[in-house]
N, C-alpha and C positions, 0 to 999 in steps of 0.2 A: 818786045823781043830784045833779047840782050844780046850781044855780040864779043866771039869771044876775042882775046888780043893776045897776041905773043907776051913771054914774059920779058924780053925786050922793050917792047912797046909801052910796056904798064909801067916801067923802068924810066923812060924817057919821061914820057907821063908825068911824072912823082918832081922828078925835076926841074919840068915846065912849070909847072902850077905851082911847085914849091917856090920858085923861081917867083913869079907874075904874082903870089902872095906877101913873099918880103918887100916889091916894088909897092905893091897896094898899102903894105902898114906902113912904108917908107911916106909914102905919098900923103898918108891922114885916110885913106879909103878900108877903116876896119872892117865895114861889112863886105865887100871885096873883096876882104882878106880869108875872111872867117867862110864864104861860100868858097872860095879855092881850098881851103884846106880841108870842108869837107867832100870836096870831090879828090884831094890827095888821100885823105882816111879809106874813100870807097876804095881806090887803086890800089891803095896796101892790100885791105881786105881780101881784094881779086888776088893781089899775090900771094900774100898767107895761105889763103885755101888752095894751091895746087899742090900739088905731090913733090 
């Protein structure tokens, strides 16, 4: 089931992670970094596709 989110939410979203990814490559934790950023890419995606 996929659930849907405000485009607020998916905004916030993009931020955190993006956010918790610069601390990860900050930190030495690449692979950390590289799964946050592909769940920032999914969040774009969900906002690209609305109207």
């Amino acid at each position: 089931m996929t659930e849907t989110h405000s485009v607020n939410d998916i905004r916030t979203a993009i931020r955190e992670l993006s956010a918790r990814a610069d601390l990860a490559r900050k930190e030495g934790r690449p692979d950390d970094a590289a799964e946050l950023e592909r769940r920032v890419q999914g969040y774009r995606d969900e906002l690209a596709s609305r109207p």
